[in-house]
KELOKE-625715 format. One record per atom (N, C-alpha, C): residue number from 1; atom name; x, y, z. Coordinates in nm, 4 decimals, decimal comma. Each point is the difference from the previous one (the first is absolute). Layout:
BEGIN
<node><resi>NUM</resi><name>CA</name><px>X</px><py>Y</py><pz>Z</pz></node>
...
end
This chain:
BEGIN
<node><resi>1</resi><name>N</name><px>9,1201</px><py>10,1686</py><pz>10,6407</pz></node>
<node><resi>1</resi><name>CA</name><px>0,1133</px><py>0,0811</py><pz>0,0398</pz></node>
<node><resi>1</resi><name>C</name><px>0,1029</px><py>-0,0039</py><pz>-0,1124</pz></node>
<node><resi>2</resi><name>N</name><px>0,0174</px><py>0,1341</py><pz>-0,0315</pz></node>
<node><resi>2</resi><name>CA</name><px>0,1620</px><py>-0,0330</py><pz>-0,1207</pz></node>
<node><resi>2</resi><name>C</name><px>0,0926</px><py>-0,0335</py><pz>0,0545</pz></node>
<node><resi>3</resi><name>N</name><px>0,0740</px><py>-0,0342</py><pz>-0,0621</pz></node>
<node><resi>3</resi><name>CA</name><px>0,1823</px><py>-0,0578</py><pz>0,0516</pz></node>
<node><resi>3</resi><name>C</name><px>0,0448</px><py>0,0470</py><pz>-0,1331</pz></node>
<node><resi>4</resi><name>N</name><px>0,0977</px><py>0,0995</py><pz>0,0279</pz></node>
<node><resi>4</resi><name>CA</name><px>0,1386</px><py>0,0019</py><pz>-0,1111</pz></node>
<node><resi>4</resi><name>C</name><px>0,1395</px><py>-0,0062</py><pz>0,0212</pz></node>
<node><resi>5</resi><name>N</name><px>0,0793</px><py>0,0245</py><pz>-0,0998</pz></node>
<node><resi>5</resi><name>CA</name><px>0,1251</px><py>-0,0417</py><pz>-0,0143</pz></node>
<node><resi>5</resi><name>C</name><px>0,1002</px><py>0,0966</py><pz>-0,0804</pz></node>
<node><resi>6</resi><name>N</name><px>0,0858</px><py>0,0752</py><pz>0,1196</pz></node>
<node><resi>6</resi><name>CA</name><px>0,0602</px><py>0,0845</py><pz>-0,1020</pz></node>
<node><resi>6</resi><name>C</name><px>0,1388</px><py>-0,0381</py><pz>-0,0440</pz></node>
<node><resi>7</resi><name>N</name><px>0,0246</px><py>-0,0541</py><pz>-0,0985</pz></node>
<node><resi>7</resi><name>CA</name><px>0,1420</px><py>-0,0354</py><pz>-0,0208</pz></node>
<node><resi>7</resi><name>C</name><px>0,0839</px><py>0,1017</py><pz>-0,0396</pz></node>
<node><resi>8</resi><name>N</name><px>0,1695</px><py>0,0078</py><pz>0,0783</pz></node>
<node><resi>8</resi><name>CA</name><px>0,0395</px><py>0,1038</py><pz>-0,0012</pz></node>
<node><resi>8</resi><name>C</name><px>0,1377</px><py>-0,0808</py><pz>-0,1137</pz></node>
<node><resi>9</resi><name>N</name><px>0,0542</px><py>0,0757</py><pz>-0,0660</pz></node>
<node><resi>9</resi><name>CA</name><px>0,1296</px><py>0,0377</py><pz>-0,0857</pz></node>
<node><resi>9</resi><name>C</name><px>0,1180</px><py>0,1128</py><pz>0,0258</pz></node>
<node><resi>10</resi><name>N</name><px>0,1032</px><py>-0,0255</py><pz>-0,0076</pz></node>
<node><resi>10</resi><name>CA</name><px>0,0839</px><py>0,1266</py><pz>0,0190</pz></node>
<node><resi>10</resi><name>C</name><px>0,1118</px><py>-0,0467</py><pz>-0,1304</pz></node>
<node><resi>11</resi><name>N</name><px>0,0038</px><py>0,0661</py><pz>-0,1308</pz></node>
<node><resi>11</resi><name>CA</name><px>0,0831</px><py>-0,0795</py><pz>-0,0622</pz></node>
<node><resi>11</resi><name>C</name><px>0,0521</px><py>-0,0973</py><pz>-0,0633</pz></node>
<node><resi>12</resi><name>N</name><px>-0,1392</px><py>-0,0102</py><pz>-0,0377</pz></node>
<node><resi>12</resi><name>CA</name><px>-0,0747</px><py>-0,2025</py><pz>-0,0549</pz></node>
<node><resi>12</resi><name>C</name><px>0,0943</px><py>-0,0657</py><pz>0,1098</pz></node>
<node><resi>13</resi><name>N</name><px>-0,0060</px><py>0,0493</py><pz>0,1185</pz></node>
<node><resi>13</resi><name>CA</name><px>0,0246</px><py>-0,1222</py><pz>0,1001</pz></node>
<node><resi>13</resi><name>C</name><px>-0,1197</px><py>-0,0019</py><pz>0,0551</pz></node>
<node><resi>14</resi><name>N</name><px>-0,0367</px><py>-0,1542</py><pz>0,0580</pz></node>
<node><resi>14</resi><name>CA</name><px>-0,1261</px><py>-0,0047</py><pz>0,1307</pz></node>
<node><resi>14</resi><name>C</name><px>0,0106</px><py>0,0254</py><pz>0,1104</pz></node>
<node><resi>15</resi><name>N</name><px>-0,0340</px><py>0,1152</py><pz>0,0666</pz></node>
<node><resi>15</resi><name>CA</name><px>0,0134</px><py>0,0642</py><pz>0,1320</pz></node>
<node><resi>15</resi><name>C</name><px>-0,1025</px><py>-0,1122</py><pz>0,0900</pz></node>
<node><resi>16</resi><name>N</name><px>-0,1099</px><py>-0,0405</py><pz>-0,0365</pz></node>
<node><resi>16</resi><name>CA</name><px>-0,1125</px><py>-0,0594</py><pz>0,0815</pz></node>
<node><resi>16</resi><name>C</name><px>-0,1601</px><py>0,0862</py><pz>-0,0145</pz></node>
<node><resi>17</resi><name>N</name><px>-0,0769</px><py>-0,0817</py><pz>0,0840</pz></node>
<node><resi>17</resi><name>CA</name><px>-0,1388</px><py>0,0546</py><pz>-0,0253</pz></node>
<node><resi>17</resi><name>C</name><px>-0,0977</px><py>0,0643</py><pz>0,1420</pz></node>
<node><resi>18</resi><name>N</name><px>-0,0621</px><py>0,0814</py><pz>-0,0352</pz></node>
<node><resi>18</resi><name>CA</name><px>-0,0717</px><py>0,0115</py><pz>0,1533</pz></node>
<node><resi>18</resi><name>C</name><px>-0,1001</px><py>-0,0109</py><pz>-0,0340</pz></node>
<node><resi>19</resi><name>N</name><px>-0,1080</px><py>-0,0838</py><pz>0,0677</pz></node>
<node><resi>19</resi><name>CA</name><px>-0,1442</px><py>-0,0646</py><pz>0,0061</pz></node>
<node><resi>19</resi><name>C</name><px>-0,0592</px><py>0,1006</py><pz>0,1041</pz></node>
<node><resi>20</resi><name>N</name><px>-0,1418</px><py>0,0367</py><pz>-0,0814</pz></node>
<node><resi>20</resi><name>CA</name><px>-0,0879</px><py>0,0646</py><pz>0,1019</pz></node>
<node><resi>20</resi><name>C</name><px>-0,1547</px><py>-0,0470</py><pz>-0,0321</pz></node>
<node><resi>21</resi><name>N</name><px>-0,0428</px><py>-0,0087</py><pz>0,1216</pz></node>
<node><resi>21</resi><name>CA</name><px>-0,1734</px><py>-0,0257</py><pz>0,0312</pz></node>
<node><resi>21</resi><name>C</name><px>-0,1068</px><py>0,0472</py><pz>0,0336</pz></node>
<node><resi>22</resi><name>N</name><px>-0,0958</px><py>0,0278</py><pz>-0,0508</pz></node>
<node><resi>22</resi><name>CA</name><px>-0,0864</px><py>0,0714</py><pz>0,1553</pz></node>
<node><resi>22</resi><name>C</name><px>-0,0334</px><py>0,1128</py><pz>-0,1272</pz></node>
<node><resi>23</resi><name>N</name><px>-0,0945</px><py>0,1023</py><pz>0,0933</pz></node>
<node><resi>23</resi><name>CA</name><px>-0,0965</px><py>0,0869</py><pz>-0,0379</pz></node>
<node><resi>23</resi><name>C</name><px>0,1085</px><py>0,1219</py><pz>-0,0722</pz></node>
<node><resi>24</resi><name>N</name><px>0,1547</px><py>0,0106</py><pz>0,0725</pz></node>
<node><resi>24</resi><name>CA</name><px>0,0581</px><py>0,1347</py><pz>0,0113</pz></node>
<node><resi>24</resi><name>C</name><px>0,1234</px><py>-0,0773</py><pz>-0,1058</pz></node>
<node><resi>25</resi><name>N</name><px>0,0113</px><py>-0,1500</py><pz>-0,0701</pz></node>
<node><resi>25</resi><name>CA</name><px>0,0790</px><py>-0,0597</py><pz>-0,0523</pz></node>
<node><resi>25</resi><name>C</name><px>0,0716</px><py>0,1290</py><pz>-0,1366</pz></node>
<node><resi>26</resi><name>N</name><px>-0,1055</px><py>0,0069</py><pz>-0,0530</pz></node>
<node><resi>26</resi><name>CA</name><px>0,0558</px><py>0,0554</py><pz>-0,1347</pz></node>
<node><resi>26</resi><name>C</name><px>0,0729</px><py>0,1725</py><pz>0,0262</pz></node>
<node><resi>27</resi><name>N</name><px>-0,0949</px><py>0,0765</py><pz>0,0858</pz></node>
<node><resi>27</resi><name>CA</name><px>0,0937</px><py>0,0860</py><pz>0,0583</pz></node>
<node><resi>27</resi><name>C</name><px>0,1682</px><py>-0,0083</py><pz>0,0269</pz></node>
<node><resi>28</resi><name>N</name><px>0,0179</px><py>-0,0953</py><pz>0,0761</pz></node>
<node><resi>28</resi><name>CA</name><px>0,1296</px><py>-0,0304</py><pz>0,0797</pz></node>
<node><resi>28</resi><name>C</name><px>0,0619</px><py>0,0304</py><pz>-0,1242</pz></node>
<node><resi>29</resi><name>N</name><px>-0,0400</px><py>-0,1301</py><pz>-0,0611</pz></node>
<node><resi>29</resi><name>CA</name><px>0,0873</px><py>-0,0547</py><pz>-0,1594</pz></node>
<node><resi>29</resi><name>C</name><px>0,0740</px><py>0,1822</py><pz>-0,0920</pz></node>
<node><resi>30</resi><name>N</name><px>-0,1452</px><py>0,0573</py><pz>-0,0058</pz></node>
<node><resi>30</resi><name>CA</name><px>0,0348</px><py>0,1161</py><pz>-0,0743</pz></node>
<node><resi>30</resi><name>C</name><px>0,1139</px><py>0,0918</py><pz>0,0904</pz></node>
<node><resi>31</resi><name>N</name><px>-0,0032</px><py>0,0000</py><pz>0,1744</pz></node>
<node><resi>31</resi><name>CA</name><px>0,0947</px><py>0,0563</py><pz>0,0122</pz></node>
<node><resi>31</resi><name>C</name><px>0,1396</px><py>-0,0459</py><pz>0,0375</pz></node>
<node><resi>32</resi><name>N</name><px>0,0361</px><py>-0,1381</py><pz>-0,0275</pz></node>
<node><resi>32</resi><name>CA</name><px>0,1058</px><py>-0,0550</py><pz>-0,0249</pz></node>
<node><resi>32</resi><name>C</name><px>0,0009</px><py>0,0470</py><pz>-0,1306</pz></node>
<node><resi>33</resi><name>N</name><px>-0,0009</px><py>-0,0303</py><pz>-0,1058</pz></node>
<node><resi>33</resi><name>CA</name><px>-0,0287</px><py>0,0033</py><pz>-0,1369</pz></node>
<node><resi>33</resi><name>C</name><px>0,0852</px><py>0,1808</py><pz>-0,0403</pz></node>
<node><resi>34</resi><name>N</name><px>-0,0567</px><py>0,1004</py><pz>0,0875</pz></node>
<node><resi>34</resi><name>CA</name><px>0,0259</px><py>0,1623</py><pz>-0,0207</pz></node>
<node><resi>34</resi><name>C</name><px>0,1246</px><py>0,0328</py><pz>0,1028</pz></node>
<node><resi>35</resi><name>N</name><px>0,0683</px><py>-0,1415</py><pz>0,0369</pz></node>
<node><resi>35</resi><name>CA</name><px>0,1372</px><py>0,0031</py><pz>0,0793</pz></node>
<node><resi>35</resi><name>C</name><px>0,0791</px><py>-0,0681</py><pz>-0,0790</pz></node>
<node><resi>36</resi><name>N</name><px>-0,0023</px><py>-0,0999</py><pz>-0,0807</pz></node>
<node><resi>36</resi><name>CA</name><px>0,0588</px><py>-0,0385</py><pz>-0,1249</pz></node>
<node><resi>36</resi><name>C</name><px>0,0211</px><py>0,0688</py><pz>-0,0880</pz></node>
<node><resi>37</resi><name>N</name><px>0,0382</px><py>0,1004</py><pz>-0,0343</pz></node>
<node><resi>37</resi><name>CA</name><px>0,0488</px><py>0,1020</py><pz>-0,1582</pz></node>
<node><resi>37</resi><name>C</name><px>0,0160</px><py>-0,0848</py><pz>-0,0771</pz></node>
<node><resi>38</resi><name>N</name><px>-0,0375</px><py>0,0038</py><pz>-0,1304</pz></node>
<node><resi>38</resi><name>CA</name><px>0,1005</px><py>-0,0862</py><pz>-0,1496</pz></node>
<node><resi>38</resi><name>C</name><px>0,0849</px><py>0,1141</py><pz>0,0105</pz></node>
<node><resi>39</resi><name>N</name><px>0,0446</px><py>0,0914</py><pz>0,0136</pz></node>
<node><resi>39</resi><name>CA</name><px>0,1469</px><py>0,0844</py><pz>-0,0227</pz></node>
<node><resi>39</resi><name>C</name><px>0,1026</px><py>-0,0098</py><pz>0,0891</pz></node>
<node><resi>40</resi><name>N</name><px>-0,0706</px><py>-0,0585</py><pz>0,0505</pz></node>
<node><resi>40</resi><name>CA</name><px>0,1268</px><py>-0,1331</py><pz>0,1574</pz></node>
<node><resi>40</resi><name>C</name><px>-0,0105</px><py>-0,1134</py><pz>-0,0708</pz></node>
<node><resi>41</resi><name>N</name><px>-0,0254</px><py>-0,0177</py><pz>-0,0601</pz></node>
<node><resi>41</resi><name>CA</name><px>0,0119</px><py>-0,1856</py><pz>-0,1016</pz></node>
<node><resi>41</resi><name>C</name><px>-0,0672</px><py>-0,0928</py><pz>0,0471</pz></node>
<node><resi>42</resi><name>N</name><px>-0,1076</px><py>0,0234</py><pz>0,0387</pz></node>
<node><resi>42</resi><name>CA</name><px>-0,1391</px><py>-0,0940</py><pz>0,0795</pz></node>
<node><resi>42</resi><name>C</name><px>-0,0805</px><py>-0,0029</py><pz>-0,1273</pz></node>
<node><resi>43</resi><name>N</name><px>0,0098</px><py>-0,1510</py><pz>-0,0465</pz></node>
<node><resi>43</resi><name>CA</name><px>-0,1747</px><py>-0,0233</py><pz>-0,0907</pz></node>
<node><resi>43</resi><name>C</name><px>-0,0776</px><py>-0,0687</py><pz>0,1327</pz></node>
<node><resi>44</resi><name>N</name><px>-0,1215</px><py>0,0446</py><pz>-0,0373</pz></node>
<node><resi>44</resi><name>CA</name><px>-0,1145</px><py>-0,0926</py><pz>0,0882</pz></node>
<node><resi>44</resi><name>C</name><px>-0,1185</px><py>-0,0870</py><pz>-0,0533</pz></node>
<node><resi>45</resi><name>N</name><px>-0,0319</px><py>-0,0947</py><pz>0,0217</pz></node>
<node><resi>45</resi><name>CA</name><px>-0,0984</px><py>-0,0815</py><pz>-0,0552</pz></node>
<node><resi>45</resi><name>C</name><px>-0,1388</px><py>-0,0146</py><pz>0,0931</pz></node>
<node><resi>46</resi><name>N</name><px>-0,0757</px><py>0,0385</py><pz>0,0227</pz></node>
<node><resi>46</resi><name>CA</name><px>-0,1502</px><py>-0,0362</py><pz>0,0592</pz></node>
<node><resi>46</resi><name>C</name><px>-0,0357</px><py>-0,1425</py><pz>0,0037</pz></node>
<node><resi>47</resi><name>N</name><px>-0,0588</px><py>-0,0280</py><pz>0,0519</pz></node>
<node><resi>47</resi><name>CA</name><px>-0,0733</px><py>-0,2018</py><pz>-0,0204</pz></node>
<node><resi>47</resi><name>C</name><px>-0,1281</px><py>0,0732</py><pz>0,0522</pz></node>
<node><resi>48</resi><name>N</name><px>-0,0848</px><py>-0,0930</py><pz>0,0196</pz></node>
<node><resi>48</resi><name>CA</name><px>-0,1155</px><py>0,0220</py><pz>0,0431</pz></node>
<node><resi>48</resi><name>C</name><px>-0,0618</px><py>-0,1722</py><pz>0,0124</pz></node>
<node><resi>49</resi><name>N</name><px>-0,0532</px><py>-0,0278</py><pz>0,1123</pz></node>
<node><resi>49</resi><name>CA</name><px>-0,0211</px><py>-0,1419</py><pz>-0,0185</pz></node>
<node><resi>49</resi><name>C</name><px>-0,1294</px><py>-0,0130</py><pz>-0,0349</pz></node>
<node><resi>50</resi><name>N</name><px>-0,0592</px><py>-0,1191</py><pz>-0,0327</pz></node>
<node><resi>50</resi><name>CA</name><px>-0,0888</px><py>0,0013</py><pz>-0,0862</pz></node>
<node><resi>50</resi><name>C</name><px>-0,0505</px><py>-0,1651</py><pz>0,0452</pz></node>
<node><resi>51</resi><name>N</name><px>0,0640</px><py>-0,0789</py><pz>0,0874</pz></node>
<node><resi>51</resi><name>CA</name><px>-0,0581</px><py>-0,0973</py><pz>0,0448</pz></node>
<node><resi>51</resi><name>C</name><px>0,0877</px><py>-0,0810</py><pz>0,0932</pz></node>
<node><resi>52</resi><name>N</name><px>-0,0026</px><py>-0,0549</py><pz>0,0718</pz></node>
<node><resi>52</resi><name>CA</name><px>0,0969</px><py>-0,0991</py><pz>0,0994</pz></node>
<node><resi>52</resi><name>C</name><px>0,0100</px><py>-0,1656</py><pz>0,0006</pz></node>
<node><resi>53</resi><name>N</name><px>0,1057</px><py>-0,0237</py><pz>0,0060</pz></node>
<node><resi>53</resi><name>CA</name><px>0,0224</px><py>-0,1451</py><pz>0,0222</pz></node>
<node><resi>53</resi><name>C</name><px>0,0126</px><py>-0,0670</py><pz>0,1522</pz></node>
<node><resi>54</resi><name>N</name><px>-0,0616</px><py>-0,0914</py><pz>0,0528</pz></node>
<node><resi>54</resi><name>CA</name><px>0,0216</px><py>0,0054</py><pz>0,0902</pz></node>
<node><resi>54</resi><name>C</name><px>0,0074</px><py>-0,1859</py><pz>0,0058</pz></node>
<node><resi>55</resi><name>N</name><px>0,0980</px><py>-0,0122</py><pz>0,1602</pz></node>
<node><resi>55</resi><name>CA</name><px>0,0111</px><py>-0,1308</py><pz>0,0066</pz></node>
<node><resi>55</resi><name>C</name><px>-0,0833</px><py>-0,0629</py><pz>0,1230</pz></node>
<node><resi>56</resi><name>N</name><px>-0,0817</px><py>-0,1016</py><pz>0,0220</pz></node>
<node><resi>56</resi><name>CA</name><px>-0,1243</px><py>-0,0237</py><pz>0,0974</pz></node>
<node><resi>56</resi><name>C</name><px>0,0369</px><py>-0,1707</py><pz>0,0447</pz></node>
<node><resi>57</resi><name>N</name><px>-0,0374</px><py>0,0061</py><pz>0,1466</pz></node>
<node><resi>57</resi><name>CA</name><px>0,0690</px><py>-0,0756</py><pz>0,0662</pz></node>
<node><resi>57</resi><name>C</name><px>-0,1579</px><py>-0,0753</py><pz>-0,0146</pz></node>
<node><resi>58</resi><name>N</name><px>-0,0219</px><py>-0,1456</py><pz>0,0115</pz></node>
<node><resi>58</resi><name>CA</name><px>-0,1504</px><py>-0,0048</py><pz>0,0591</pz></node>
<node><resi>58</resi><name>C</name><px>0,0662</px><py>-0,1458</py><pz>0,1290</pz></node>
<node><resi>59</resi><name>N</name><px>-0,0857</px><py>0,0385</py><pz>0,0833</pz></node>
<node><resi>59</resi><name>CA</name><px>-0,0034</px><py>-0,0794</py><pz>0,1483</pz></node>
<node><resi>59</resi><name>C</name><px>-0,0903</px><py>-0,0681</py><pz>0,0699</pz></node>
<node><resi>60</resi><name>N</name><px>0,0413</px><py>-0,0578</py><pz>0,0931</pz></node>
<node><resi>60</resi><name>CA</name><px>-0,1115</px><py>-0,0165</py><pz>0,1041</pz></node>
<node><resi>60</resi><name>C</name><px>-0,1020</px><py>0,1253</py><pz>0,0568</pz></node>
<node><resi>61</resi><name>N</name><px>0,0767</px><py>0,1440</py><pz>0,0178</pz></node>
<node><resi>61</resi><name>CA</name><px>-0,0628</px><py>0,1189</py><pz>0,0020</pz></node>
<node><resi>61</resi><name>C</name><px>-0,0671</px><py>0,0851</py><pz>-0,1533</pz></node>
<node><resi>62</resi><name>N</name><px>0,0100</px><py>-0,1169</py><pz>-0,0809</pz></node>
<node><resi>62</resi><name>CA</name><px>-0,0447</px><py>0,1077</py><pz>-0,0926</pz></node>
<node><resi>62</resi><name>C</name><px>0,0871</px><py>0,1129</py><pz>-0,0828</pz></node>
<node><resi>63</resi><name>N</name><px>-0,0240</px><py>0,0626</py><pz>-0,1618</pz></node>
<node><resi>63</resi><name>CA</name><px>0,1360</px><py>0,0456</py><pz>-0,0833</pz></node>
<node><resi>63</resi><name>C</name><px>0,0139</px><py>0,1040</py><pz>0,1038</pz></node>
<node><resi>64</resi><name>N</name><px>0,1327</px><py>0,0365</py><pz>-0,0299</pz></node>
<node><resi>64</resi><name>CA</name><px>0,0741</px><py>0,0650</py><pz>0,0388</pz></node>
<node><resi>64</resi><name>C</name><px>0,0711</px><py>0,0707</py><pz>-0,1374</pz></node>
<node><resi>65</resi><name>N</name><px>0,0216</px><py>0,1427</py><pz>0,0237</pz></node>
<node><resi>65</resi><name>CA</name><px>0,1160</px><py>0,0456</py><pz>-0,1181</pz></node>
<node><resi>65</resi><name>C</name><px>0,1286</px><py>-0,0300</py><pz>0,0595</pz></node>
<node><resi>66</resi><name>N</name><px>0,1145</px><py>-0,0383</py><pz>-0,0180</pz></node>
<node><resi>66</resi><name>CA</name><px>0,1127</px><py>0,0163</py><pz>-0,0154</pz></node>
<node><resi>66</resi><name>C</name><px>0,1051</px><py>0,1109</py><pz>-0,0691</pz></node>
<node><resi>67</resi><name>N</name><px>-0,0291</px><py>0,0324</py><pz>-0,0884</pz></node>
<node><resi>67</resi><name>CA</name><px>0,0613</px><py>0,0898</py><pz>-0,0436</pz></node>
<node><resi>67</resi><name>C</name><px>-0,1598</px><py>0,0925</py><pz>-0,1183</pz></node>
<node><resi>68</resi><name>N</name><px>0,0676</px><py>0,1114</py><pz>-0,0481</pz></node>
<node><resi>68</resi><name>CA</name><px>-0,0468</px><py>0,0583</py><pz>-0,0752</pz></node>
<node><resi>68</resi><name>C</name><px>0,1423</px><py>0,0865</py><pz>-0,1302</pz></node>
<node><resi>69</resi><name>N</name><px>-0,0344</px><py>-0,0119</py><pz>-0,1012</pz></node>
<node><resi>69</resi><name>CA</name><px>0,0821</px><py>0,0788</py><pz>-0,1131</pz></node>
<node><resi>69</resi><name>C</name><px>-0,0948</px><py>0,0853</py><pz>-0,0491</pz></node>
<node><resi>70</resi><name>N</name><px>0,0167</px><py>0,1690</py><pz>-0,0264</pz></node>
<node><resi>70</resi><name>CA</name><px>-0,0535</px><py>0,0601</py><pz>-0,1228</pz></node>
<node><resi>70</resi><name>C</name><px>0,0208</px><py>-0,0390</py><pz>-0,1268</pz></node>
<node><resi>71</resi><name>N</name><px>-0,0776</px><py>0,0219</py><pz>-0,0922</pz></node>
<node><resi>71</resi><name>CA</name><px>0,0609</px><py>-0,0239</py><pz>-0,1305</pz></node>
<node><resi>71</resi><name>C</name><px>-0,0534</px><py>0,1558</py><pz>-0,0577</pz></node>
<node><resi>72</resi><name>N</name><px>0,1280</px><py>0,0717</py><pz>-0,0362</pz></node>
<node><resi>72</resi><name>CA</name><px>0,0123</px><py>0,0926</py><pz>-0,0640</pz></node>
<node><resi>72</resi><name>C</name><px>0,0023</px><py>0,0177</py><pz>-0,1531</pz></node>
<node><resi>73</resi><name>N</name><px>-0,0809</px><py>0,1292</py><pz>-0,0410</pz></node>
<node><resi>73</resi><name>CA</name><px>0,0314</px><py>0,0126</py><pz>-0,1546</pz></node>
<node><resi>73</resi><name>C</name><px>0,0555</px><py>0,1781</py><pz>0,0424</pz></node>
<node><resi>74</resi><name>N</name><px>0,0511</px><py>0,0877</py><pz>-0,1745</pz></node>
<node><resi>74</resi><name>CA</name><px>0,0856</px><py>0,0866</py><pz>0,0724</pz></node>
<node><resi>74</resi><name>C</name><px>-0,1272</px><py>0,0908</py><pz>-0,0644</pz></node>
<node><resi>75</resi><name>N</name><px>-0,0160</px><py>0,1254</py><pz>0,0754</pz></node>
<node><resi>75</resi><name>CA</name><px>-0,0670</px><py>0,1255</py><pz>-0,0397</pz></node>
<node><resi>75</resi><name>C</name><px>0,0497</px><py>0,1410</py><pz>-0,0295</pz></node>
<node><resi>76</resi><name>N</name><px>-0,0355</px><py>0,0757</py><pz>0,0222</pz></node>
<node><resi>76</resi><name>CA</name><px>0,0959</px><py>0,0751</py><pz>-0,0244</pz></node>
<node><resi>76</resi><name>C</name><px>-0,0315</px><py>0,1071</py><pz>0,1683</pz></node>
<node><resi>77</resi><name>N</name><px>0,0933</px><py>0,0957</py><pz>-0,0513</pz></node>
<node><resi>77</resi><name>CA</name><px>0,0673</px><py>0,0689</py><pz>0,1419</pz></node>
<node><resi>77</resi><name>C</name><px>-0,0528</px><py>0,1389</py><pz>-0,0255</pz></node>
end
């Protein structure tokens, strides 16, 4: 499954990022992406993950994940 990461800009300030998953992920991205103008002062950056970190509990029941991280590199848009 992909996971990406669209990081948003308004003004070399950091607005924040929206993460998407799944079959319809990269779609979404592109139409956030065509609601951002650069002539409204939006740069955008793509990620694309490329592997995960994850943290694993082990028990009396056996591992467990605890958490999971993407690890992103950037692609283009």
């Amino acid at each position: 499954m992909s996971s990406y990461r669209l990081l948003v800009q308004q003004q070399d300030r950091h607005l924040g990022h929206f993460d998407a998953e799944g079959a319809e992920a990269l779609q979404a991205i592109h139409r956030i992406a065509a609601l951002l103008r650069p002539e409204d002062g939006f740069q955008l950056e793509l990620l694309v993950a490329h592997d995960e970190r994850r943290l694993l509990e082990c028990g009396p029941e056996g591992l467990r994940v605890l958490s999971r991280e993407p690890l992103f590199h950037p692609a283009s848009l």
